[in-house]
C-alpha positions as a Markdown table, in Angstrom:
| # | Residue | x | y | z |
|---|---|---|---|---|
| 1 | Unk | 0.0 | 0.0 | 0.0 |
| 2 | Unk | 1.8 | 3.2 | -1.0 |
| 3 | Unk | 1.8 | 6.0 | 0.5 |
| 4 | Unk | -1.1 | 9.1 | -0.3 |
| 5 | Unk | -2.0 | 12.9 | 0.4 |
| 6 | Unk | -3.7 | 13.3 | 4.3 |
| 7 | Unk | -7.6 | 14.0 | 3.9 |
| 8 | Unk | -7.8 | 13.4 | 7.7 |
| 9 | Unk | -5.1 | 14.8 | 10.2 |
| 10 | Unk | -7.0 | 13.4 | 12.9 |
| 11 | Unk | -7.9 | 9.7 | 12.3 |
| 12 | Unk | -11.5 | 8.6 | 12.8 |
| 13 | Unk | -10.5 | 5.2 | 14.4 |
| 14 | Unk | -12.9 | 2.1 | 15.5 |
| 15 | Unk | -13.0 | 1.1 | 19.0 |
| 16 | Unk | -12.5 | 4.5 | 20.7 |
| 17 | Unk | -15.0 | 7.0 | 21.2 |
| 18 | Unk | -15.0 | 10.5 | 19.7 |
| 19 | Unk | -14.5 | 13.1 | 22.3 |
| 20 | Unk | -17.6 | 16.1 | 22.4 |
| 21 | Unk | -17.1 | 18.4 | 19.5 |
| 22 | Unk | -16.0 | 22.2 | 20.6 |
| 23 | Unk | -18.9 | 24.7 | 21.6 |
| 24 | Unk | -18.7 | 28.1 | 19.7 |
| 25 | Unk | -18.5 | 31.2 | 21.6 |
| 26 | Unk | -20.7 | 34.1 | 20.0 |
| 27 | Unk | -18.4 | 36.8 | 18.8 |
| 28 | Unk | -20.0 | 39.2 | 21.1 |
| 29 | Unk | -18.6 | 37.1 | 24.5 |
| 30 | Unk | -17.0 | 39.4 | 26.8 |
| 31 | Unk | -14.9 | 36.0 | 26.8 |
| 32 | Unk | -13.2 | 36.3 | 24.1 |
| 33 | Unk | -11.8 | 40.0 | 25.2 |
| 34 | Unk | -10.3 | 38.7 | 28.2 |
| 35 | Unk | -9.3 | 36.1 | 26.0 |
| 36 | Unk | -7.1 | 38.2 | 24.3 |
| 37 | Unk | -6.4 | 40.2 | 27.4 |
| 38 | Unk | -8.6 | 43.1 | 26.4 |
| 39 | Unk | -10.8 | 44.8 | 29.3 |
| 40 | Unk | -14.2 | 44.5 | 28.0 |
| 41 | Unk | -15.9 | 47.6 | 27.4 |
| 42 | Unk | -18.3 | 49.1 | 24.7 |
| 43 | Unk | -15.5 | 50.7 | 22.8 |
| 44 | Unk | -13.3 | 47.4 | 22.8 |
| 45 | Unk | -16.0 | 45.4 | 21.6 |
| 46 | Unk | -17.5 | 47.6 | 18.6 |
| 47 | Unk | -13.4 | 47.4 | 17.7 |
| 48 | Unk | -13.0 | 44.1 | 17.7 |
| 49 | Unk | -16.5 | 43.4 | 15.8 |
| 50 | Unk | -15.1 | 46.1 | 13.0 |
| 51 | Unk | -11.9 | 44.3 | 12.6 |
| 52 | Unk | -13.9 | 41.0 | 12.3 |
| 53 | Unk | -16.3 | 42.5 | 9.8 |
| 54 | Unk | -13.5 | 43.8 | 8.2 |
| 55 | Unk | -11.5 | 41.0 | 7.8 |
| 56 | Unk | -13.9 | 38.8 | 6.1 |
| 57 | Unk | -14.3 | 36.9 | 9.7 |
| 58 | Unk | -17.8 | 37.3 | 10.9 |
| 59 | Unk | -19.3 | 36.4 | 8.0 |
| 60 | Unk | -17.2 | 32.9 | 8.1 |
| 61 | Unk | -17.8 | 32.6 | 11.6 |
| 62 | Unk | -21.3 | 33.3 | 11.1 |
| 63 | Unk | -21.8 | 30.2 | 8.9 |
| 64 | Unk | -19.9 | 28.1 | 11.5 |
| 65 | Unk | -21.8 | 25.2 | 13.2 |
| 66 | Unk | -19.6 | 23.1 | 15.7 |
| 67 | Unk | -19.5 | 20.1 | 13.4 |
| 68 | Unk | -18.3 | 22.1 | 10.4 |
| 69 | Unk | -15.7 | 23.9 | 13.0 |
| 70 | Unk | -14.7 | 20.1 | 13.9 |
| 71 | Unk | -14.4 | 18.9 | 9.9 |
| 72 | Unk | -12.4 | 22.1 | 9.2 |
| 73 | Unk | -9.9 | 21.1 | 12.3 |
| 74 | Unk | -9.9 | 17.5 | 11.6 |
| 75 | Unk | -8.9 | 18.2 | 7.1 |
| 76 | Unk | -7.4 | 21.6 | 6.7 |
| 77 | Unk | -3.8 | 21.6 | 7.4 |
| 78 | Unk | -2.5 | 25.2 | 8.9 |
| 79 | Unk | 1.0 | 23.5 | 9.8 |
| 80 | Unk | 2.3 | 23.2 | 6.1 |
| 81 | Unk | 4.7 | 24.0 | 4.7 |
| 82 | Unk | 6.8 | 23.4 | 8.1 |
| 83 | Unk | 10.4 | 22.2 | 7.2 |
| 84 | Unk | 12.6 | 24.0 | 9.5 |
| 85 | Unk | 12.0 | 20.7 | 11.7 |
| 86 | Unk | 14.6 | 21.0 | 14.2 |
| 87 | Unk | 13.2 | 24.4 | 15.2 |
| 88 | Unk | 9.6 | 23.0 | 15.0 |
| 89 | Unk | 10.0 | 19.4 | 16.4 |
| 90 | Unk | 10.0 | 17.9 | 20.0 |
| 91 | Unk | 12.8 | 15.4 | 21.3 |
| 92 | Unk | 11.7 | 12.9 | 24.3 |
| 93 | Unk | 14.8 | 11.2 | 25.7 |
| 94 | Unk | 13.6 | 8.0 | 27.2 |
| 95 | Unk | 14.6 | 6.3 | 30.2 |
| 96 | Unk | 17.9 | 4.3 | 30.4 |
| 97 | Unk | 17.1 | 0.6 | 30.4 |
| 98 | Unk | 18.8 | -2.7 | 31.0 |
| 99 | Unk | 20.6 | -2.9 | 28.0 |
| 100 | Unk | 24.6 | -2.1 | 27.9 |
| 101 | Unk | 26.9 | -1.0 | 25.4 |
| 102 | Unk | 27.6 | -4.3 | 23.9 |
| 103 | Unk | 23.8 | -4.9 | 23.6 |
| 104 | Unk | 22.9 | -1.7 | 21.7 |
| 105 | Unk | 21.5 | -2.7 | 18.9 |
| 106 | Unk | 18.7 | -4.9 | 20.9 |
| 107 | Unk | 17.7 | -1.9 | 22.2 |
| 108 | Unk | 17.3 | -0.6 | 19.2 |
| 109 | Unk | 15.5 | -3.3 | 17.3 |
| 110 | Unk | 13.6 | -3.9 | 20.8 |
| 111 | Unk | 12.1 | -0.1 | 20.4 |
| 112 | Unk | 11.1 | -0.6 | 17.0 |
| 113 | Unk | 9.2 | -3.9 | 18.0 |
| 114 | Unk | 7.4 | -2.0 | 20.8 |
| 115 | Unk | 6.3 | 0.6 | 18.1 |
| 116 | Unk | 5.1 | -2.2 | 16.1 |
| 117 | Unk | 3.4 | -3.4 | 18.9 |
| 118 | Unk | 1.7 | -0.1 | 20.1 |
| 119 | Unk | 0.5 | 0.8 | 16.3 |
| 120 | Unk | -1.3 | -2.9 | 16.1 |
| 121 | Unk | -2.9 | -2.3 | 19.5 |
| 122 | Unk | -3.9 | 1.4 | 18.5 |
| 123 | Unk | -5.5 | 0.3 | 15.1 |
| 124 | Unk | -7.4 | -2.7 | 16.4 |
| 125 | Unk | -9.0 | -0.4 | 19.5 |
| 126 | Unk | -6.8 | -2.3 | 22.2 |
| 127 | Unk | -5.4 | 1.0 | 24.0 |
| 128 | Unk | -7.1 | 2.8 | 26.6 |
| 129 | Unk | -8.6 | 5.7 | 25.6 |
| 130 | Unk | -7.1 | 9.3 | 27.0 |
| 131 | Unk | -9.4 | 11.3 | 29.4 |
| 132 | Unk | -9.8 | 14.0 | 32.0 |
| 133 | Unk | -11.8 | 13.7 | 34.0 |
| 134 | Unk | -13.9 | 10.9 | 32.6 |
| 135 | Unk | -14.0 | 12.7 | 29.1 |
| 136 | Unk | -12.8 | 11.2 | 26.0 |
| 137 | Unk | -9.8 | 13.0 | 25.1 |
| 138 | Unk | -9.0 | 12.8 | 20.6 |
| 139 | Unk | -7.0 | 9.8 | 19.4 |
| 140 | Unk | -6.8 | 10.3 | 15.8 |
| 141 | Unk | -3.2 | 11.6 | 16.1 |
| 142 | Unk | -1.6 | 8.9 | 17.4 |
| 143 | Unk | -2.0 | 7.2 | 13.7 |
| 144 | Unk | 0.3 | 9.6 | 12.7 |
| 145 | Unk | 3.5 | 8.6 | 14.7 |
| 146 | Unk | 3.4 | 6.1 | 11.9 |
| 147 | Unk | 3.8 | 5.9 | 8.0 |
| 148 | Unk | 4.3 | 9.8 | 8.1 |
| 149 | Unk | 6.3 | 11.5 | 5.6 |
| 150 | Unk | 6.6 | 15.0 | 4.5 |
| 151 | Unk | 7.2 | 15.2 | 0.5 |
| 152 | Unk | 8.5 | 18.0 | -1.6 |
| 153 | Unk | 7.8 | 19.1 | -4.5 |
| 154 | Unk | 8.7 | 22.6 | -6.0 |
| 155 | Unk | 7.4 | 24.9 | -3.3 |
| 156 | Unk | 4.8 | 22.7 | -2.4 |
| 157 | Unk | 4.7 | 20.0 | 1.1 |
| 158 | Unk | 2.5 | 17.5 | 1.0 |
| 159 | Unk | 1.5 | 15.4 | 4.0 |
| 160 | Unk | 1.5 | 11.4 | 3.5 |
| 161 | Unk | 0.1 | 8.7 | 5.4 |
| 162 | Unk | 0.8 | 5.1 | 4.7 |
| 163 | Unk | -1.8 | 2.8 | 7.0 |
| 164 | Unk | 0.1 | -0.5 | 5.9 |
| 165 | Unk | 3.9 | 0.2 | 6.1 |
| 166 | Unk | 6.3 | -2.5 | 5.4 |
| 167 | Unk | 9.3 | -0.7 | 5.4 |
| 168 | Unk | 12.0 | 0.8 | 7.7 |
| 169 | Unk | 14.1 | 3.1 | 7.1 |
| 170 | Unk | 17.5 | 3.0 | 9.1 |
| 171 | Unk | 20.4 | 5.5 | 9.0 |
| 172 | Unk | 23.8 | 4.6 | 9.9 |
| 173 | Unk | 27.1 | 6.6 | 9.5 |
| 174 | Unk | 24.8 | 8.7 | 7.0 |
| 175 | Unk | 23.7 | 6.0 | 4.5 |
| 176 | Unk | 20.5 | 5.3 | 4.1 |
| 177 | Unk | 19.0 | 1.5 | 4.7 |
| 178 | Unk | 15.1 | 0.9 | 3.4 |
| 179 | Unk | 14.5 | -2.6 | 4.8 |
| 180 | Unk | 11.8 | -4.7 | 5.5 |
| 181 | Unk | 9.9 | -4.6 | 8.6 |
| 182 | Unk | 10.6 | -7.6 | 10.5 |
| 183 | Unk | 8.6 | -8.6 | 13.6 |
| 184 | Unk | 10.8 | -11.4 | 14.9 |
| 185 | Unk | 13.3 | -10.2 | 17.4 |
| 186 | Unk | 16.1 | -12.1 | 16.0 |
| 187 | Unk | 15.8 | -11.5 | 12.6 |
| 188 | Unk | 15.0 | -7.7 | 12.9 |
| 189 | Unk | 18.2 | -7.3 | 14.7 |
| 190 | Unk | 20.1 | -9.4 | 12.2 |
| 191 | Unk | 19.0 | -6.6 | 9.6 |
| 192 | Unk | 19.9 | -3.6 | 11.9 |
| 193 | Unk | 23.4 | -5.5 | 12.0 |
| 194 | Unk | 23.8 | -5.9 | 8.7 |
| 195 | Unk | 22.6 | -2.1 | 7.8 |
| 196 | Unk | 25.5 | -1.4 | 10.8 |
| 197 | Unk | 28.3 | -3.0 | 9.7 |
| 198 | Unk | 27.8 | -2.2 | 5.9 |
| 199 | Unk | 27.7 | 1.6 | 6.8 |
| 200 | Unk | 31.0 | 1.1 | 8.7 |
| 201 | Unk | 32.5 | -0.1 | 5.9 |
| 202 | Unk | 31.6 | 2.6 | 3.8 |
| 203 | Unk | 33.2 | 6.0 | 4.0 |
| 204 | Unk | 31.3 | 8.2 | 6.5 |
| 205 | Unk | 28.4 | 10.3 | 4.4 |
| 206 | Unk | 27.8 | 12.4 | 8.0 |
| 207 | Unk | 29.0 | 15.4 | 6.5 |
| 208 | Unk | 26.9 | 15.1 | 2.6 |
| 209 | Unk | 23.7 | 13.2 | 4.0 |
| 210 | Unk | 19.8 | 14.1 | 2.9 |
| 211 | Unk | 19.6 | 14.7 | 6.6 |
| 212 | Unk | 21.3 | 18.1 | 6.4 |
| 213 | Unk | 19.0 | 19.4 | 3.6 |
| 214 | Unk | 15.7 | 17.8 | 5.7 |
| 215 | Unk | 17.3 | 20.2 | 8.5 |
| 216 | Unk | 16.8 | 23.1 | 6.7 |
| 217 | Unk | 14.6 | 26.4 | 6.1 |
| 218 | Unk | 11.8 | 25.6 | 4.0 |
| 219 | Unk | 13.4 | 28.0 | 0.8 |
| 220 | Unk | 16.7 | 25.8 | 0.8 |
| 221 | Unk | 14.8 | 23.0 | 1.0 |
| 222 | Unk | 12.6 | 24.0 | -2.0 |
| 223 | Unk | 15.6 | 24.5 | -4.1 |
| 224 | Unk | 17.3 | 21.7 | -3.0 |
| 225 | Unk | 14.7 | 19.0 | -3.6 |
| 226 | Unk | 13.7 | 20.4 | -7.0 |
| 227 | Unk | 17.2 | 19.9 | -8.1 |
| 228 | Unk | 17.5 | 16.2 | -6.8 |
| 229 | Unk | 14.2 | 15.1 | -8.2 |
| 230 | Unk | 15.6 | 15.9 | -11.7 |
| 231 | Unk | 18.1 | 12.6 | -10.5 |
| 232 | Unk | 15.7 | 9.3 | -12.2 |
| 233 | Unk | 17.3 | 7.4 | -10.1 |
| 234 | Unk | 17.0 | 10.2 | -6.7 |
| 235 | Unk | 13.1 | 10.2 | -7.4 |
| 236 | Unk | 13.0 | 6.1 | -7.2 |
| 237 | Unk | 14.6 | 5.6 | -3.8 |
| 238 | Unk | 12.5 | 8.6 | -2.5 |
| 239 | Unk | 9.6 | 6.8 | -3.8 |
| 240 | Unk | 10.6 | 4.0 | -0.9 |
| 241 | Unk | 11.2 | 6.5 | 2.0 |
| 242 | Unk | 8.1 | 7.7 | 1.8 |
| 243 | Unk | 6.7 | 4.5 | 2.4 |
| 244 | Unk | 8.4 | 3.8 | 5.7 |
| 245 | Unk | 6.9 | 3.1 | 9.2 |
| 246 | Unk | 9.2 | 5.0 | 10.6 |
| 247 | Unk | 12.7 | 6.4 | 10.6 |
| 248 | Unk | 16.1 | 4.6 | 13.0 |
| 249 | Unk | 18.7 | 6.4 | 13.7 |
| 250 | Unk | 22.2 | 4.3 | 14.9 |
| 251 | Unk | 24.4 | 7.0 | 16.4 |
| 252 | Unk | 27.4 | 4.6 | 17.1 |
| 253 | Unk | 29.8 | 5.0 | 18.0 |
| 254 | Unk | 28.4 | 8.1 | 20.1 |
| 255 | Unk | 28.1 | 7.9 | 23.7 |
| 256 | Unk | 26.9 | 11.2 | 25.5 |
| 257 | Unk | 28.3 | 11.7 | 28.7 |
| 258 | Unk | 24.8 | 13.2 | 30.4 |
| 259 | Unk | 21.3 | 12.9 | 29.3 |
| 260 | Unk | 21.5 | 16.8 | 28.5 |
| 261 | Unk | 24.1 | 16.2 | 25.9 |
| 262 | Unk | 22.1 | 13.2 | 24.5 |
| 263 | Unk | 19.0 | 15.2 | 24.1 |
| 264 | Unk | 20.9 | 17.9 | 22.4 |
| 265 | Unk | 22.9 | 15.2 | 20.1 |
| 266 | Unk | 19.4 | 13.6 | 19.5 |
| 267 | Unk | 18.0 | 16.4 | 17.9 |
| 268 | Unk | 20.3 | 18.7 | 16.1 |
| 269 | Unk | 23.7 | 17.7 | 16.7 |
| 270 | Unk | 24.0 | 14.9 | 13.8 |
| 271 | Unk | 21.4 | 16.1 | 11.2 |
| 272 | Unk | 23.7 | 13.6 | 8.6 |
| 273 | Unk | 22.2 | 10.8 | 10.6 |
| 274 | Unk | 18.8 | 12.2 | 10.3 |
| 275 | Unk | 15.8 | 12.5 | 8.0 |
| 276 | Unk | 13.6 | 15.3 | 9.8 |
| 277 | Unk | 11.0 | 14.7 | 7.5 |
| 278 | Unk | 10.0 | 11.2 | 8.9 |
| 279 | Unk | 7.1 | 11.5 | 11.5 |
| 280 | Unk | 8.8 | 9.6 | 14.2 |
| 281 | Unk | 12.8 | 9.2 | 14.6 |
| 282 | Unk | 14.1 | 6.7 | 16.8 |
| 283 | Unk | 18.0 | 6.9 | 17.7 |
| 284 | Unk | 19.9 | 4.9 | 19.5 |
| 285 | Unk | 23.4 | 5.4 | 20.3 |
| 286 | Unk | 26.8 | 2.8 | 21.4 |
| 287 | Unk | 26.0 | 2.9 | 25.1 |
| 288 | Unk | 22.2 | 1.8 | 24.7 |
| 289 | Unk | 20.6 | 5.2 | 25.4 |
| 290 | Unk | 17.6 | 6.3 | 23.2 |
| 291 | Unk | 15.3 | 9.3 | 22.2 |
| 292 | Unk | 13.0 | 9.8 | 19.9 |
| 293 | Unk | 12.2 | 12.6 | 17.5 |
| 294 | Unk | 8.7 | 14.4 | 16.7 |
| 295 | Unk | 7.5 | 16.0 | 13.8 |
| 296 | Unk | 4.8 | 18.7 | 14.7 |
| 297 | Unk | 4.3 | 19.6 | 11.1 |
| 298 | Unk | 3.1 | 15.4 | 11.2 |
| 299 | Unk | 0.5 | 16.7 | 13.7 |
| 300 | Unk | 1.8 | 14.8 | 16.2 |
| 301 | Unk | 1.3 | 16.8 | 19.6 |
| 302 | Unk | 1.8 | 16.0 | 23.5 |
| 303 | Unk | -0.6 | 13.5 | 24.4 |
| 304 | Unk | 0.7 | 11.2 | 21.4 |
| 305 | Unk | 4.4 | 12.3 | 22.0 |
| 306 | Unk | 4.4 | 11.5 | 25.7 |
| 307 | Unk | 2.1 | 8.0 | 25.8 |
| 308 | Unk | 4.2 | 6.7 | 22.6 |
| 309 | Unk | 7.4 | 7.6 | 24.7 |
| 310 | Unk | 5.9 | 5.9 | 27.5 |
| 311 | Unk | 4.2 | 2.9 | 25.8 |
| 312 | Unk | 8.3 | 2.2 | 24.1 |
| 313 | Unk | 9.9 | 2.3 | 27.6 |
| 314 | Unk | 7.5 | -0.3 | 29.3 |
């Protein structure tokens, strides 16, 4: 199943209920003001109901119903184009487990199992729903800590989803590795091995990677991917990446001496072992430790963020 344009940001999923739809304020609200942190007064509020008028607003707002205002939220994406992803992402370190330096890589293929594992229980309804207070809290992001991918094209982003991924991409020493997802612990971490060991025998690509371009503002990156999809062969292994379930990042042989310099390392200090235009980043590094790295452009927020972090660590 290949990958195609978002028409939902927010997944309707089956099994979990759809929290209450957002009540609509009448522009007239003295709410509103404070809102803003304007003192409500007769002069404030015949300003703001010009500006509104104005503006084209009222009349939009006027034709609002709640479920229209929830559609609108749930298609129209107001994060786009959004490239500059260091700036605009979220790293989580997680916590340090039992694994050791010599047994790095089972971490790593251990996380990408337990992200396997969290994704099948989230599409077939088996995770407990979010709430406060007894109120259904949204779960249609969550979907998109998976088979996410950001794709441009001239000055134009388009946000994919791929529901059926069976591909991982894994970056090592900066080259690039689009392999089969593997859900047997022993042969997934033979692959991450193999992509390993082949990148150390390679001369390092850290320094002329994708990852630095996908680390850029969105007017370098414009120029720079229209020049590389005029490559035939550039387009065709694109054509994978977007496909992917999710991107991992091995950052051997890097071991960061506090959890401060891991978190920085995590998310901007190696952009050649990076694709920022993956939803979800995983990297590991040589001593076992482990973050992960969000894409808000992906609309993936906190709730999604934080239980995914939490869900991989268990």
């Amino acid at each position: 199943m290949k990958s195609s344009p978002v028409n939902w940001l927010c997944d309707p999923l089956p099994g979990y209920t759809e929290p209450p739809v957002a009540p609509l304020l009448p522009l007239g609200d003295p709410q509103i003001l404070v809102d803003k942190n304007v003192r409500p007064s007769p002069l404030s509020k015949t300003v703001y109901q010009l500006f509104w008028k104005l503006n084209g607003f009222w009349g939009f707002y006027k034709s609002l119903t709640p479920e229209k205002l929830e559609k609108l939220l749930r298609t129209v994406n107001v994060r786009l184009p959004g490239l500059y992803s260091p700036i605009i992402s979220a790293t989580l370190l997680l916590e340090h487990s039992q694994y050791t330096t010599n047994d790095w890589l089972s971490r790593a293929t251990a996380l990408v199992l337990a992200a396997q594992s969290f994704y099948e229980d989230l599409m077939k309804g088996r995770l407990e729903q979010d709430n406060i207070k007894g109120m259904p809290l949204e779960m249609g992001e969550y979907p998109n800590l998976f088979g996410t991918v950001l794709a441009v094209e001239g000055t134009h982003v388009t946000f994919l989803k791929n529901r059926d991924p069976k591909y991982l991409l894994v970056i090592s020493n900066g080259w690039y590795y689009c392999v089969p997802l593997a859900k047997d612990f022993q042969k997934l971490r033979n692959i991450l091995e193999t992509c390993y060991l082949d990148s150390q025998n390679r001369e390092s690509a850290l320094h002329n990677s994708i990852g630095w371009i996908t680390a850029t503002e969105n007017r370098v990156q414009f120029f720079a991917w229209k020049r590389l999809r005029k490559n035939p062969l550039f387009r065709a292994e694109l054509e994978k990446i977007n496909d992917i379930f999710l991107t991992l990042c091995l950052d051997s042989p890097v071991v960061p001496e506090s959890d401060n310099d891991a978190a920085r390392f995590i998310h901007i200090d190696n952009p050649g072992n990076r694709f920022y235009l993956s939803g979800t980043q995983l990297v590991v590094f040589a001593n076992a430790v482990a973050g992960v790295i969000f894409n808000f452009t992906a609309y993936i927020d906190g709730n999604p963020m934080s239980r995914f972090a939490n869900e991989l660590y268990k």
